[in-house]
N, C-alpha and C positions, 0 to 999 in steps of 0.2 A: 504494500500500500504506500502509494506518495504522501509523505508526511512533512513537505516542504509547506505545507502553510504555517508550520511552527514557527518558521521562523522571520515571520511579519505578521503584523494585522492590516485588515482589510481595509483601512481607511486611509494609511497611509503606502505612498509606492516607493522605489528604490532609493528614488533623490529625498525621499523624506519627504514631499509633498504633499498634499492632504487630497483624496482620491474623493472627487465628488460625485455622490451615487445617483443613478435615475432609474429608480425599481418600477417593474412594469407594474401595469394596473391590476392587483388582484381583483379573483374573480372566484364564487364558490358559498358553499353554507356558511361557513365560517367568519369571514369576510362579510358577509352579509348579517349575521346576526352582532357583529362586532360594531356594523354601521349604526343597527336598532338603541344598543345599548348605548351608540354616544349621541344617538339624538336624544335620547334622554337624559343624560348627562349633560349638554347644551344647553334643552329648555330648563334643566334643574338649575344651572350653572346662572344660567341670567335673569331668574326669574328669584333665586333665594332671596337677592338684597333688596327686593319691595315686599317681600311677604313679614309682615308685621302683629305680632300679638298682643292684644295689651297697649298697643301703644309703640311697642321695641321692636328692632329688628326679630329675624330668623336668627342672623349669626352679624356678629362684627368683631372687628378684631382692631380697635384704636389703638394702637402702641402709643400716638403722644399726649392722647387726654388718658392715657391708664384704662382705657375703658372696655370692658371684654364682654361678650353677651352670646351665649353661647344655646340655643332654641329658645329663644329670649329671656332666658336668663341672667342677670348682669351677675360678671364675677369681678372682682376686685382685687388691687394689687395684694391685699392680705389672704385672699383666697389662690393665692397662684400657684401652693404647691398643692392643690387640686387638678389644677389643668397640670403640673408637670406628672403626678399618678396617670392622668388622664395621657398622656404622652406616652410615658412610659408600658400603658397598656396596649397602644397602637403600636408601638415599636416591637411588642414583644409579638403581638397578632402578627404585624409584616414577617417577621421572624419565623413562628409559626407555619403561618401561610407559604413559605417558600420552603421552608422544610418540608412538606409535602405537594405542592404545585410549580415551584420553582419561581421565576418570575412573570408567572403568568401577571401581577397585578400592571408590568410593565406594559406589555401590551394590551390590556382592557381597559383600565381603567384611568392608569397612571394620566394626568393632565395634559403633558407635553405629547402623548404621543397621539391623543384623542385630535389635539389641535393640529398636531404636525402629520397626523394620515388621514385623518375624518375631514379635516377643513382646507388647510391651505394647499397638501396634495392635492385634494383634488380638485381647488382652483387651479392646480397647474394641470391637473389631466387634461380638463375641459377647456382652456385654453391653448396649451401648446403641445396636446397630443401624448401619446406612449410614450414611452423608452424610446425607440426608434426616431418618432417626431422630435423631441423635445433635443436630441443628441445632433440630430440635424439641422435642427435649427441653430442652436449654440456655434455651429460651426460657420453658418452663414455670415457673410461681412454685414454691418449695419445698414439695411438697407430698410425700405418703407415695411414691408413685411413684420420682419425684427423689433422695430421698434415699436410695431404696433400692438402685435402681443405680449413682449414683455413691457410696453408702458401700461396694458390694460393689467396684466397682471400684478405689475408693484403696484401700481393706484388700488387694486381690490385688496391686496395685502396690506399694505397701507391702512386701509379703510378698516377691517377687519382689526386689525393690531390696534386703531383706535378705540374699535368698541371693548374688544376684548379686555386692552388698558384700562379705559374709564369704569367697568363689570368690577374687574380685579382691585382697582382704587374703591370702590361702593365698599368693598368688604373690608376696608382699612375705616373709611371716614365716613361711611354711611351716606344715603342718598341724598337727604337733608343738602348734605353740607355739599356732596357734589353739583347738586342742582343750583344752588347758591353761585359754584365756581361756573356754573355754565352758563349764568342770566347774569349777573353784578359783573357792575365795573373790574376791568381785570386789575385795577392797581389794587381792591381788596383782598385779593386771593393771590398775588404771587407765590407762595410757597405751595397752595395745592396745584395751581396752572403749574407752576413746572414740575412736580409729580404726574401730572396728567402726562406731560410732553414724554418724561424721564419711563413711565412704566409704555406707553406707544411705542419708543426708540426700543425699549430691551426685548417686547415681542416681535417687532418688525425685523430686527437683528437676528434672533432665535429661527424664527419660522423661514428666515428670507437664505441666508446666510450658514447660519450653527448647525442650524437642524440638528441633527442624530447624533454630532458631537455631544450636544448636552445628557442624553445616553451614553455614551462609548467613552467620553471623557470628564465632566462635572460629577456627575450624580454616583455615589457614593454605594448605590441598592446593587451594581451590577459586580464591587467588588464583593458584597457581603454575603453573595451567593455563593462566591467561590469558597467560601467558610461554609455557608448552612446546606449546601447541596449535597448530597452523596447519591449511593448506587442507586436509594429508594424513593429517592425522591421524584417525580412526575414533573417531567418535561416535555417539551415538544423535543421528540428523539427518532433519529432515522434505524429502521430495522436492518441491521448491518448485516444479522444472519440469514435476512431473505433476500436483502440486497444484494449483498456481494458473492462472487465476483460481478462486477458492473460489463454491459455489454451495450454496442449499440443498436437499435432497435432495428430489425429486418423479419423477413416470411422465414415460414418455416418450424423446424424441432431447435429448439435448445436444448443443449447439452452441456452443463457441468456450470452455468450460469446462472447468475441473480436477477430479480427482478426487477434491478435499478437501470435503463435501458440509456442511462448519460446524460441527459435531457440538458440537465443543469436548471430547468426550469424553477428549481427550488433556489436556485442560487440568483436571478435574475430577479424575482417578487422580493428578495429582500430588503427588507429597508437600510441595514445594515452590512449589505454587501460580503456576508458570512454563509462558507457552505456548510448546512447543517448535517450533513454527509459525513462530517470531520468529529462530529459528536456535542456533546455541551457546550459553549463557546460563551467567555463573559459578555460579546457583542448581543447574544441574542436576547431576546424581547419578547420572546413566547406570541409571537404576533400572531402564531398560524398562519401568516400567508404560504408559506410553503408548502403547508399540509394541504390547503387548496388545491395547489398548481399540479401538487404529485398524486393528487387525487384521480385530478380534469386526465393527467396523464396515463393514470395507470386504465382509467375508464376506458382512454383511446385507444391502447392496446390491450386491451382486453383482462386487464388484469386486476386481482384481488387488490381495492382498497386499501390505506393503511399502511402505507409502505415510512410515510412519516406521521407520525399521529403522537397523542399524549401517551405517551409510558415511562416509563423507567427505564434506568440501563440495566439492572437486576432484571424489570418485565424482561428485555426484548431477550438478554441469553436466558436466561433459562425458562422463557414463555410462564411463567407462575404470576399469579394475580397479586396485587398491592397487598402489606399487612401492616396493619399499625404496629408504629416498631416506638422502642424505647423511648427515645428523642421525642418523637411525637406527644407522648405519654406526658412526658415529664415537662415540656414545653405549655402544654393541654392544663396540668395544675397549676404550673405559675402564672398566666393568663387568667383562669377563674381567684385564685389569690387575689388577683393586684384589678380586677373588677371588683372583686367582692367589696376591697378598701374602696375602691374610687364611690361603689354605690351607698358605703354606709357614711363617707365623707360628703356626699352630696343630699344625703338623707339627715344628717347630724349640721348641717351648716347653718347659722345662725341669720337669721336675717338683719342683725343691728352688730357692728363692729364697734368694740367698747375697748378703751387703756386707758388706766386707771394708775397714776402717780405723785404721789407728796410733792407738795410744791417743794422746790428747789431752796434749799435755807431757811426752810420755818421749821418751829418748833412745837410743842403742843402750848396751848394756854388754855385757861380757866373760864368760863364764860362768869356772867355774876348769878345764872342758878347754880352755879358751882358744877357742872356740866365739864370734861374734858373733851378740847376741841385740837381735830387735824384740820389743815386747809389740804387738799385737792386737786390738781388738773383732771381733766378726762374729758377724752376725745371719742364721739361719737361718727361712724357712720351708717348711715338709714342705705341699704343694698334695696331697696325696694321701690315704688313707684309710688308709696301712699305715704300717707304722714302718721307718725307715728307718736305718741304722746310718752313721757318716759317718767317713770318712776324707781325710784332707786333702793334697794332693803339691805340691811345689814342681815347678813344668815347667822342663825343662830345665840346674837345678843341682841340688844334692843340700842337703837341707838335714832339719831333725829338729821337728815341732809337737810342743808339751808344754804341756799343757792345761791350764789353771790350776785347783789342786782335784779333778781327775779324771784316770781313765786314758785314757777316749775318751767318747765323745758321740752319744747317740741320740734322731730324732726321733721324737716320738707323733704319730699320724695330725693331721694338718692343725694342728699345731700351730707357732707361732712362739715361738724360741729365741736367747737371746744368749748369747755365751760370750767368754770372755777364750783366749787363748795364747801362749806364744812363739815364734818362729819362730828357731830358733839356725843357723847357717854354720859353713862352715869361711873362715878368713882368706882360701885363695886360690881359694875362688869367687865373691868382690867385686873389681870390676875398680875402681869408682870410688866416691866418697862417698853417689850417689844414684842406687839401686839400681830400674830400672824391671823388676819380673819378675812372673809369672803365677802365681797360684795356681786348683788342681784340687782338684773337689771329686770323689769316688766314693764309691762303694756296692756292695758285690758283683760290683767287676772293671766295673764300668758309670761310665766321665764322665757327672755330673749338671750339671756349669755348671762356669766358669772366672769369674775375678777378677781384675784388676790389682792389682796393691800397690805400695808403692813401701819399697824397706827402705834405712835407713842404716847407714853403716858410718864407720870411721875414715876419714881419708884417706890414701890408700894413696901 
């Protein structure tokens, strides 16, 4: 077997230049049901940042007002190592998931590639034709022709990369604010107007330009395969023991030959310009398009289906069906662990953020009922959308809040609040000079969170 592709990849050729691909147009079930699942993915995709409950988005993700809302939920910077459980449970699921499917998620579902084969591909099919077309054309001098399909095509790329940008920006700063930047004066909005411009440039650059590099070289999921992948794991994989030896297709008996008749057609539908004939390969993307083409092919010449299809490299030599193996196992319980946490963390999450500490330099004093008295900061925030009236309890002694400058204290919807108070005693519910006790917040008969404190007293 030639085993000279070891020593290059497919994207780049002798002089080190960077080999730029034009995969023919797949065609097949696969392909086809690949297309279903991103048009839904698209209308999900541009429709999430108007769908509003309550008032709040579906999802947003403000990094510079801190503000996170998550199926409109708002989380908070003090809630953020919720989203990193929340994180870390996705990560372990990707993990999971390629331990047994490989990177299939690269080809279904992953963003870049929904965008880079479902949309801008094939604004170039439909514009400047196949493989064949499009190779031709590149080759032609600049004439009226030329630049009329690639000016209509960066103009639709272009156009696309702005809506896309402005979609992708909604989920940063919310529509609110983008509609703002798209009607008001532009000296208002400088800094989103050039975010607008800034997330257009890095799709139109990607989609026009990168393309499959951002696979093959950025994104990080294609090395980690090569760690979570083994014999058992289910890939898009070529059947070497029905394939080979490889023949070219003619009439007649075959004798002592595979079913792989040379076609190369699996190699030509790649997006990634990788022969999957060669076995696992960190380039590929589980696209199936090749599993199509060897399909269409094998159909032509009469042959059993399947010749590249989802299996394992375990399946294909010794033909024995998938088992859940260890790895799986043990991957399967830490996943439901670090769910389990993320749901009783999201079930236990308080809806009013409270920190509670002695003023800086004060000491205890005496009131004139003879009362001992701490003064207090504490920083309220209301994570909720209502107003919330707040009432304060000592657990377990008895004790009197007296709020500095007011009667009592209310929060407005999502609003963050500091206040001052004193906490006054009676003499004989201090046992010692340094007083560890719990303070309660409520609201309409409802504990919203508790507090340490620590209060001083004389020495008794």
């Amino acid at each position: 077997m030639d085993e000279s592709f070891r020593d290059h990849v497919s994207h780049i050729d002798q002089d080190g230049h960077r080999v730029f691909f034009h995969p023919k147009k797949p065609q097949g079930r696969l392909y086809r049901l690949r297309s279903y699942i991103s048009y839904v993915y698209l209308f999900l995709f541009f429709l999430t940042p108007f769908i509003r409950i309550n008032g709040k988005p579906l999802f947003l993700l403000d990094i510079l007002e801190r503000k996170y809302i998550l199926f409109s939920v708002q989380f908070w910077p003090q809630d953020f190592f919720i989203f990193v459980v929340g994180m870390l449970a996705f990560i372990v699921f990707i993990a999971l998931f390629t331990v047994i499917f490989g990177r299939v998620f690269c080809g279904w579902i992953c963003p870049q590639t929904i965008f880079m084969e479902m949309v801008f591909r094939k604004i170039e099919y439909w514009i400047e034709g196949d493989t064949a077309q499009q190779k031709a054309l590149n080759k032609l001098p600049w004439n009226a022709e030329k630049l009329r399909k690639k000016g209509i095509k960066l103009t639709l790329f272009l156009l696309f990369s702005f809506i896309v940008g402005n979609t992708f920006l909604s989920y940063i700063i919310g529509t609110d604010h983008l509609w703002m930047i798209i009607h008001e004066p532009l000296q208002n909005h400088i800094g989103g107007f050039t975010l607008m411009l800034i997330f257009t440039g890095v799709f139109m650059f990607v989609y026009t330009w990168f393309r499959e590099q951002v696979c093959l070289v950025v994104c990080p999921y294609g090395r980690m395969q090569g760690v979570l992948l083994d014999q058992k794991s289910i890939v898009v994989t070529y059947d070497h023991v029905r394939g080979e030896p490889r023949h070219k297709a003619h009439k007649g008996e075959r004798k002592g030959e595979g079913d792989c008749i040379d076609c190369s057609e699996c190699v030509r539908v790649c997006p990634t310009g990788i022969d999957i004939r060669n076995g696992t390969q960190l380039e590929c993307v589980n696209c199936t398009a090749c599993i199509d083409a060897c399909n269409h092919i094998m159909e032509s010449v009469q042959l059993p289906k399947g010749l590249i299809r989802y299996d394992s490299e375990e399946g294909v030599s010794s033909q024995k069906p998938w088992k859940v193996t260890p790895r799986v196992i043990g991957y399967s319980i830490i996943l439901l662990l670090i769910v389990g946490l993320e749901i009783t963390l999201l079930a236990t999450r308080s809806d009013i953020g409270m920190s509670v500490i002695r003023a800086r330099g004060s000491i205890f004093q005496i009131d004139k009922d003879g009362h001992i008295t701490n003064l207090y900061n504490i920083k309220f925030i209301n994570k909720t959308s209502k107003e919330i009236p707040i009432e304060l309890r000592l657990k377990d002694h008895e004790g009197m809040i007296r709020w500095i400058g007011k009667e009592s204290v209310q929060l407005s919807p999502e609003e963050t609040k500091d206040e001052e108070f004193f906490l006054a005693v009676k003499p004989e519910e201090v046992s010692t000079q340094k007083n560890k006790w719990k303070l309660e917040c409520w609201s309409h008969g409802q504990k919203l969170g508790t507090e340490n404190i620590t209060f001083i007293a004389p020495h008794p």
